[in-house]
C-alpha positions in Angstrom: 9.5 194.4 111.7 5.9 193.6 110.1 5.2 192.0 113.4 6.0 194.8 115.5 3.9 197.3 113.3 0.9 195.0 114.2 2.0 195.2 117.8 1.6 198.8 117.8 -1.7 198.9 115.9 -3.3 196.7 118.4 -2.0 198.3 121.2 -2.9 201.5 119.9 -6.3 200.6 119.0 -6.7 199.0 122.9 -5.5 202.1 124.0 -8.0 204.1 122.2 -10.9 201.8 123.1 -10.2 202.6 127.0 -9.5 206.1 126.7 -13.3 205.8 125.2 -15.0 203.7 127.6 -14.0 205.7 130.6 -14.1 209.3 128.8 -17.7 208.0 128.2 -18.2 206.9 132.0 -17.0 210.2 133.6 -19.2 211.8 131.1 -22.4 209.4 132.6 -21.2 210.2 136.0 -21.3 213.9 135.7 -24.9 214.0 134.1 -26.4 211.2 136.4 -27.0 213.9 139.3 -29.2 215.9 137.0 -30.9 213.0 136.4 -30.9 211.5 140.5 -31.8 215.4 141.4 -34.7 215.4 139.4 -36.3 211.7 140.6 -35.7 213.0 143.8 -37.9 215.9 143.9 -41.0 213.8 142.2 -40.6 211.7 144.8 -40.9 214.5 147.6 -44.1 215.2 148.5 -45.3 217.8 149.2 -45.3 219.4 153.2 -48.0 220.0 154.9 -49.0 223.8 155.6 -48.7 224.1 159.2 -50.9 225.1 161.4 -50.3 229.3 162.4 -53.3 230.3 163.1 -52.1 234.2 163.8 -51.3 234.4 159.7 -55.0 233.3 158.8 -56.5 235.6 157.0 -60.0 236.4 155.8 -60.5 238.0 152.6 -63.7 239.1 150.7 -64.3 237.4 147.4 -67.4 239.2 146.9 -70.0 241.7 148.7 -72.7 240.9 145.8 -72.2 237.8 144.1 -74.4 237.0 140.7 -76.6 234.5 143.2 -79.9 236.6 145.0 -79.4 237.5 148.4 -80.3 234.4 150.8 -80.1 231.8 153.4 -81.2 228.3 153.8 -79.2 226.8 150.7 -76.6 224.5 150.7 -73.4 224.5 149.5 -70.6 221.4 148.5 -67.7 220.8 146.7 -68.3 219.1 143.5 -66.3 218.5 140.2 -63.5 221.0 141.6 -65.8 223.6 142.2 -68.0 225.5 144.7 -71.6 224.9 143.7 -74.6 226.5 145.7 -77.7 225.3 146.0 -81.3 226.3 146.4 -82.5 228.4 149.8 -85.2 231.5 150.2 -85.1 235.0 149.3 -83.9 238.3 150.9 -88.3 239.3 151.1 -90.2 240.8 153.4 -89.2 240.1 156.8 -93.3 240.6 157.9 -94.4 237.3 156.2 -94.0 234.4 156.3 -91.4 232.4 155.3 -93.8 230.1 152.8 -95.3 233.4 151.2 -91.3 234.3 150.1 -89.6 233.3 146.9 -87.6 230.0 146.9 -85.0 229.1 144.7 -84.5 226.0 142.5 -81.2 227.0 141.2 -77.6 226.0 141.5 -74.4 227.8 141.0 -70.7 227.6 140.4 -67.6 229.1 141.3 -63.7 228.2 141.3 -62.7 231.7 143.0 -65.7 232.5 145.2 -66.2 235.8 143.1 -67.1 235.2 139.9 -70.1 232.8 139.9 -72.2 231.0 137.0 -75.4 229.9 136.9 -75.7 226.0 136.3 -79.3 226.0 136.1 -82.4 228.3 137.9 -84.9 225.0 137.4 -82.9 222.2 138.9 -85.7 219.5 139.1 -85.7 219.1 142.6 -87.9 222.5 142.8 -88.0 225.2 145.0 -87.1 224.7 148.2 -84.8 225.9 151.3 -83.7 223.9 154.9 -82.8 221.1 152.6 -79.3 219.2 153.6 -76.9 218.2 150.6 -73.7 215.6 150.2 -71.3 214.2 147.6 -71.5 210.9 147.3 -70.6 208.4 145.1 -69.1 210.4 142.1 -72.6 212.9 142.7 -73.9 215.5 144.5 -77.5 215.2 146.6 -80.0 216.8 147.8 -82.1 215.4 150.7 -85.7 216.4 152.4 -86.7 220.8 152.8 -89.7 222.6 152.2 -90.4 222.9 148.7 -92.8 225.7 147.4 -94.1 224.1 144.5 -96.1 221.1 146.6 -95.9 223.6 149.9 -95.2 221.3 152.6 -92.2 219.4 153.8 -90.1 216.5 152.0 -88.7 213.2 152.0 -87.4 213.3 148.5 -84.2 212.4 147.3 -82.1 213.9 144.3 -78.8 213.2 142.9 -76.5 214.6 139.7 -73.0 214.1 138.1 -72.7 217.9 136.5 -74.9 219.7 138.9 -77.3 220.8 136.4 -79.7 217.8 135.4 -80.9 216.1 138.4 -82.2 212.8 138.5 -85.2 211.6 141.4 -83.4 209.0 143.6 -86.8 208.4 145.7 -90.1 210.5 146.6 -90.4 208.7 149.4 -87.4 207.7 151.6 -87.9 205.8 155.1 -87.8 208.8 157.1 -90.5 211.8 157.6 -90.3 214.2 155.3 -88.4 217.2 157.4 -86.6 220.5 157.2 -83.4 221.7 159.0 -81.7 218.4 159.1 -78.0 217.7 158.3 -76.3 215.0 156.2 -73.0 214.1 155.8 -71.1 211.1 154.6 -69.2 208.6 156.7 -67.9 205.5 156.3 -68.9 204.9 153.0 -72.6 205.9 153.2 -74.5 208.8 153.6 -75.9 209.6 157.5 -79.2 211.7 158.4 -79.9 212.9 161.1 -82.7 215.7 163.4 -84.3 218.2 162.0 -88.0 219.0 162.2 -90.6 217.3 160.4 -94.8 217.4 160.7 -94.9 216.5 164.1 -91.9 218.7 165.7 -88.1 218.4 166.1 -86.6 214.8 166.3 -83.5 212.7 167.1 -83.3 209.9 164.9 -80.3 208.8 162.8 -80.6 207.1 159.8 -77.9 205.5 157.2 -78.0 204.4 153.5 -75.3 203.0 151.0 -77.1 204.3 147.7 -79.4 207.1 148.3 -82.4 205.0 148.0 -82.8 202.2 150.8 -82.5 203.6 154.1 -82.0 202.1 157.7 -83.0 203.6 160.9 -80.3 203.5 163.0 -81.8 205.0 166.7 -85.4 206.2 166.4 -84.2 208.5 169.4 -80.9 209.3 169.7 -79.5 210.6 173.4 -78.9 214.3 172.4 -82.0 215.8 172.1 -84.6 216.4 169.2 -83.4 219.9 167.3 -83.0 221.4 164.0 -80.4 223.4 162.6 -77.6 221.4 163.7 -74.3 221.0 162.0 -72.4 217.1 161.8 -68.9 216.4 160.4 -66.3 213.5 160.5 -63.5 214.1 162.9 -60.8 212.2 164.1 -62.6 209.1 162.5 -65.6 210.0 164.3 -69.0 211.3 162.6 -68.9 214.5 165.0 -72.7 216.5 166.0 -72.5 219.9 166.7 -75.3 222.6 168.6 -78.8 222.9 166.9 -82.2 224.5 168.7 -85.3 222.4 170.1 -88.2 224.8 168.8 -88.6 228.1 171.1 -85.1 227.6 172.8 -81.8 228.9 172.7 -79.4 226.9 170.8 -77.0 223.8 171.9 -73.7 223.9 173.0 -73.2 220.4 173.3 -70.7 218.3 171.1 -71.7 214.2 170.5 -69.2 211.6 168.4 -70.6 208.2 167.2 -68.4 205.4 165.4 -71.3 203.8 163.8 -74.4 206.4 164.1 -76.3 204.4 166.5 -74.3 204.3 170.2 -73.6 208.2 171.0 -71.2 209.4 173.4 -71.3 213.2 175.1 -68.2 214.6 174.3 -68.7 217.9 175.9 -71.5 220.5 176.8 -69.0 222.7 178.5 -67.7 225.1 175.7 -66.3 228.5 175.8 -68.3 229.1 172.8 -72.3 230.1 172.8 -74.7 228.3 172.3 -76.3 228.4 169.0 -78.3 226.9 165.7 -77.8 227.5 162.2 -73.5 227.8 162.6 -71.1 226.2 159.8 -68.8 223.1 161.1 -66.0 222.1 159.0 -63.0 220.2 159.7 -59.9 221.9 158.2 -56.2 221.5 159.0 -56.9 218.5 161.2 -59.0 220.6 163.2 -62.6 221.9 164.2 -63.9 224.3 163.3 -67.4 226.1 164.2 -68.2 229.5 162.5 -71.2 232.2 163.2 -74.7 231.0 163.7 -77.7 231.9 165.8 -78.4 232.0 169.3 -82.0 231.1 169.0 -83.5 234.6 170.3 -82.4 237.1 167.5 -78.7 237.7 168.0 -76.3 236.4 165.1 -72.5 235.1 165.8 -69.6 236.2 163.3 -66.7 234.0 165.7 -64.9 231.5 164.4 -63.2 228.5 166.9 -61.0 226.1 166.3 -60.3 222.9 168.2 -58.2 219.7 168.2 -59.9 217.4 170.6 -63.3 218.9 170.3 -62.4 219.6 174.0 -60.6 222.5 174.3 -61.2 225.7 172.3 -59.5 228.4 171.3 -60.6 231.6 169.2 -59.1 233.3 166.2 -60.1 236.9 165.4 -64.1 237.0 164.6 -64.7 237.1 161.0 -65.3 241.0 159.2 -68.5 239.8 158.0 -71.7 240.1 160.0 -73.0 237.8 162.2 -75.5 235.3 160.6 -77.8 232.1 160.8 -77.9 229.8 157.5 -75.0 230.8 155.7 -73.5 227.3 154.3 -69.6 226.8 154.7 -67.1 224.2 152.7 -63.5 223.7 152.4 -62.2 224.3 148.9 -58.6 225.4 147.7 -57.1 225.0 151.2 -59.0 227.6 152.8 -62.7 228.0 154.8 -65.6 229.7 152.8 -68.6 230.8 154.1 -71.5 232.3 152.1 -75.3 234.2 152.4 -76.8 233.7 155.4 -79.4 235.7 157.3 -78.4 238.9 159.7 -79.8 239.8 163.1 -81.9 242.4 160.9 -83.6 239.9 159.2 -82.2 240.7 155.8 -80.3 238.0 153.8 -77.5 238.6 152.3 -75.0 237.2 149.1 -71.6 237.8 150.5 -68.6 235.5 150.1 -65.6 235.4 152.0 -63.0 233.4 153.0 -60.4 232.0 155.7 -56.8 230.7 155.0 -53.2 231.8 154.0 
């Protein structure tokens, strides 16, 4: 009798122990999906936007931003902002450019509208026509007219907050220049045209640190202007327009792998030709906004491309047309900023392009 009790209790306790073990694995079963749901979606990343260009739309962040009225500044993305950079004041259109008031300031923004002033005596003085990149964890500032020494420079500036700026070189390998562009491409920092002392030029030069630089073609095969516009596209470094002094602008697009050995894309655009336009790349396109056509009349189109080759137009922007504004790419959309009208007067608009 005593051993059959113990029978029971064992069996009864064996019994208990796998009604636990499987009440406890149907109850892991039915809460592993919440957890397998949730891994999941971390691991989806995120979809592109795709490319409609009907539903782009421009908005206005501003008609009168806190920054004076102007063109000839420069503008980049840095730190997660918009900063702006520099240029010449909306003065009497009857004088000349020298006589007007330059800027040595730089600005901020993370909405386009509401702006703050970073500084209005950035050490790199007052000067406009200057070109700008971030590079290295900093933003720089290369070459322009500045007011202070009046004349044209070869200077190079850097800064990690934008506000105190550090002299990289007074004197960098090429001639001290307005109107030139520089952008960053594998890893160092390319320069290229403008117009120095002696008149527009072609040459391309390269450096890995802002200080040492290395000429790369002393005369490159697209001719000497200013006011052109460069970008990287499709792993290319991509040259867009620019004037030769007293002509009508380029129309002409030129790729380069490595700066020094140019190839002609195309000079047969449905676009005009023109100085002084933004080029961006933005949804794995290009893109070419207003400019100048080198005799008075200002652009407010906007193209897009994915070849460079072929062209095709989305409705012209609602702000005027314009030489010098700067344009960047920040918070998925294209901004474009100041600039100077067919009237001669500058302006501080902001606007932008996305969805």
């Amino acid at each position: 009798m005593k051993k059959t009790i113990i029978t029971i209790l064992v069996l009864f306790i064996l019994f208990l122990s796998v009604l636990f073990f499987f009440l406890s694995r149907e109850n892991k079963i039915e809460t592993e999906p919440l957890d397998n749901t949730e891994n999941i979606s971390n691991d989806i990343e995120e979809e592109p936007i795709p490319f409609e260009p009907e539903n782009l739309k421009w908005e206005q962040a501003t008609n009168s931003a806190s920054w004076a009225k102007r063109d000839a500044h420069s503008t980049e993305v840095f730190n997660n902002e918009m900063l702006l950079m520099g240029g010449i004041e909306d003065g009497d259109i009857n004088i000349a450019y020298e006589y007007h008031t330059h800027f040595a300031d730089v600005w901020s923004s993370t909405d386009g509208e509401n702006w703050s002033l970073v500084t209005d005596a950035a050490e790199f003085g007052k000067r406009r026509a200057h070109a700008s990149a971030v590079f290295d964890g900093k933003i720089w500032i290369f070459g322009g007219w500045e007011k202070n020494d009046w004349k044209l420079k070869n200077d190079v500036w850097y800064s990690e907050d934008g506000k105190n700026w550090v002299l990289a070189t007074a004197s960098a390998g090429w001639t001290p220049r307005k109107g030139h562009v520089a952008t960053v491409f594998n890893n160092k920092i390319y320069l290229m045209g403008g117009v120095d002392n002696k008149g527009a030029v072609n040459d391309v030069w390269s450096s890995d640190n802002g200080i040492d630089w290395e000429l790369l073609t002393e005369k490159a095969p697209w001719v000497a202007r200013y006011d052109l516009t460069a970008t990287v596209f499709n792993n290319k470094l991509c040259l867009v327009g620019g004037v030769v002094p007293g002509m009508l602008g380029e129309k002409d697009i030129w790729v380069t792998e490595d700066g020094k050995n140019w190839e002609l894309l195309t000079d047969e655009v449905p676009w005009s030709g023109r100085h002084g336009h933004c080029l961006a790349t933005y949804q794995d396109r290009l893109w070419i906004l207003a400019g100048w056509n080198g005799n008075g009349k200002a652009y407010n189109d906007v193209w897009y491309s994915e070849n460079g080759l072929d062209w095709s137009e989305v409705e012209s922007g609602p702000f005027k047309g314009r030489e010098d504004p700067d344009c960047v790419i920040y918070d998925n959309r294209i901004w474009i900023m100041g600039g100077m009208l067919s009237s001669g007067r500058r302006v501080n608009d902001v606007w932008s392009l996305g969805y």
